[in-house]
C-alpha positions as CSV (number, residue, x, y, z in Angstrom):
1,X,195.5,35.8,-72.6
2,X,197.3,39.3,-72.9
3,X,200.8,39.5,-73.6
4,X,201.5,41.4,-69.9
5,X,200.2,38.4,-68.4
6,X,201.8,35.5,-70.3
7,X,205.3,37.7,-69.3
8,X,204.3,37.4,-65.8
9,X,203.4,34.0,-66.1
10,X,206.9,33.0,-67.6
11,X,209.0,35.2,-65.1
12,X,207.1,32.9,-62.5
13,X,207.5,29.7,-63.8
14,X,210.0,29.9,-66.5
15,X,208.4,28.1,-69.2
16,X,205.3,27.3,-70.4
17,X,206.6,23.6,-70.1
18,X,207.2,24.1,-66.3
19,X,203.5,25.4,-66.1
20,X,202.6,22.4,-68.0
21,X,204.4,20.0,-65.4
22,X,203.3,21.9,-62.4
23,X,199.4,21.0,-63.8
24,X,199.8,17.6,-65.1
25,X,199.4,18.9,-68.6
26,X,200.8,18.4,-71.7
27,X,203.0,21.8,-73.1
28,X,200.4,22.2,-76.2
29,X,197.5,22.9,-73.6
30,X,199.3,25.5,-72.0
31,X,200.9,27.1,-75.2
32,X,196.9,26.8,-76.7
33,X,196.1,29.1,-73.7
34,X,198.6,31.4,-74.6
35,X,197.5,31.5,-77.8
36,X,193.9,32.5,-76.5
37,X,192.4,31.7,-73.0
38,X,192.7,29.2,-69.9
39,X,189.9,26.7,-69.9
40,X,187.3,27.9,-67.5
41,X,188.2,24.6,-65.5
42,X,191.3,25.2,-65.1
43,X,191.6,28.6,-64.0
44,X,191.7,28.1,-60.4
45,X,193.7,25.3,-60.9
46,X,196.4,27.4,-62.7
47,X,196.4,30.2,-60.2
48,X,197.1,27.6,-57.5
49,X,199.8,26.4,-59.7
50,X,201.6,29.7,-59.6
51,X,200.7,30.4,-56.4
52,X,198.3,33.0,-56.7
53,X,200.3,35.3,-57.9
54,X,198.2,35.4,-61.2
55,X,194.8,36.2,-59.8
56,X,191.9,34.6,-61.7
57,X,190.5,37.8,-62.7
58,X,193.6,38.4,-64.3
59,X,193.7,34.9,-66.7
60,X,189.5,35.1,-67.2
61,X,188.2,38.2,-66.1
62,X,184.9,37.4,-68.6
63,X,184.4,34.8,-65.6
64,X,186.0,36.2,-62.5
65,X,184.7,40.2,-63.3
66,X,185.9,41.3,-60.1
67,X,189.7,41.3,-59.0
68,X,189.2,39.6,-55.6
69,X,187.3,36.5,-57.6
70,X,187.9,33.0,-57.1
71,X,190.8,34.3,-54.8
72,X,191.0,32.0,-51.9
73,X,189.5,33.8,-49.0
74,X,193.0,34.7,-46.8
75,X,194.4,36.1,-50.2
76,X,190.7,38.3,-50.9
């Protein structure tokens, strides 16, 4: 994940803890992620988490190419 959007990610949420609690994962997965990439099953899961405001394309655009991707369809 790029630096810009682990920043964005932390003014958001706070912590990579409170992402952790908001998903119903432990803090290691979510600092692993940091360290290099969500889990392709959890992408959408995350992005719901912080309430879209961290598109998909944005945490895995090797799986969601374009920016309006995975994006529910009132936010596309």
């Amino acid at each position: 994940m790029n630096e810009q959007t682990q920043k964005r990610i932390l003014l958001l949420c706070g912590s990579q803890s409170e992402l952790a609690r908001r998903l119903g994962k432990n803090s290691q997965t979510v600092s692993a992620w940091f360290r290099a990439q969500v889990a392709s099953a959890e992408v959408l899961n995350a992005c719901r988490a912080l309430n879209w405001e961290i598109t998909p394309h944005e945490l895995r655009p090797d799986l969601y190419p374009n920016p309006t991707d995975g994006l529910p369809q009132k936010e596309a």
